[in-house]
N, C-alpha and C positions, 0 to 999 in steps of 0.2 A: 504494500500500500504506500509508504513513503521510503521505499527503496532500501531496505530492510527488512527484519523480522518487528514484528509487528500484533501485537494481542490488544483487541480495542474491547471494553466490557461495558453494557447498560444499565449490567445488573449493582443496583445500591450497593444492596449487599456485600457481593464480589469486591466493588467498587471501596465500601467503608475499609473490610479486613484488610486489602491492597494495604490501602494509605496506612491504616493502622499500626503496619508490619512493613512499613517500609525502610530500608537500611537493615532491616533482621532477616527477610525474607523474599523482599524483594527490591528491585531499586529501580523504581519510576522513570520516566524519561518521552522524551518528545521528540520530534521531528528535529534533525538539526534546523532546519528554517526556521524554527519559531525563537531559538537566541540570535538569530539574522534580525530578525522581524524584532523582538521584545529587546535585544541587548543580553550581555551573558550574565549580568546580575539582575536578570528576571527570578526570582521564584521559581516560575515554572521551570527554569532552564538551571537551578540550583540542585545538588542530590546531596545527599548523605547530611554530615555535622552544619556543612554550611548552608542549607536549607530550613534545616532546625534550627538553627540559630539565627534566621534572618525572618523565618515565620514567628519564632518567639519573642524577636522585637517587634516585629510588626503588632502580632496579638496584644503584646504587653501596651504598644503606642495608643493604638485604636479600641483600648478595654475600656476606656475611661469616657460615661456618656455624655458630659459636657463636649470633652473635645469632638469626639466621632460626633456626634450632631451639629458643630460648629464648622468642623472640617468638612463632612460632608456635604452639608450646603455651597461651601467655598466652590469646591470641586466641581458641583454641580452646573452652579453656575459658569465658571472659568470653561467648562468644556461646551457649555451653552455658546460662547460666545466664538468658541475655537470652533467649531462646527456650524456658525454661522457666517463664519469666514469663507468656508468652501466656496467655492463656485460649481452651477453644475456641470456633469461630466468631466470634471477633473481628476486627472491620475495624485496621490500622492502618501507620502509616507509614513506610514501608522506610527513608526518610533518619533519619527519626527516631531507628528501632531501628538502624540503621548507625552512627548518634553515639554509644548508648549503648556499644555494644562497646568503640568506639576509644576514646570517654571512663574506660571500666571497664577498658580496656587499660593504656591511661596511669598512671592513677592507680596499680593494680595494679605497674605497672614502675615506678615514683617510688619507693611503698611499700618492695619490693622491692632496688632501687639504694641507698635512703637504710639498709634493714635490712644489706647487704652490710658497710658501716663503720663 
């Protein structure tokens, strides 16, 4: 399927015990295209300690409901406005337009953080 051995599963189930026992029993993985496509410090394109260790700050960042509802909206909008930038029928690059969010995020929460004081 992407030019390789390849097991694609639907089943939750299947699907939970995988992730569960991952690094113990099995070791996940994707398409090389998609650390093309995402960058190689994607998540998705992380395995083993350094996956676990970058899902558990992540978890640990986005545990806290003031922020994740404060962030989330940020985000929300900043990619509102990045997707309203398109034009249509234009070709262009997902990583790219993934920067611009996170970078219009950022800034946007600096802004923000520095206006609070």
């Amino acid at each position: 399927m992407f030019g390789e051995p390849t097991i694609v599963s639907a089943d939750a189930g299947l699907n939970r015990f995988i992730l569960q026992s991952e690094g113990r029993l099995f070791e996940c993985s994707y398409p090389r295209s998609i650390g093309g496509i995402l960058g190689k410090w994607s998540m998705l394109v992380l395995v083993g300690d350094m996956h676990r260790n970058m899902r558990s700050i992540s978890l640990n960042f986005l545990s806290h409901a003031r922020l994740r509802s404060h962030l989330l909206k940020e985000v929300e909008k900043q990619t509102l406005l990045v997707l309203s930038s398109w034009k249509e029928n234009c070709t262009f690059s997902a990583q790219d337009e993934a920067k611009k969010v996170i970078l219009e995020t950022c800034i946007a929460k600096k802004m923000n953080f520095n206006a609070e004081f």
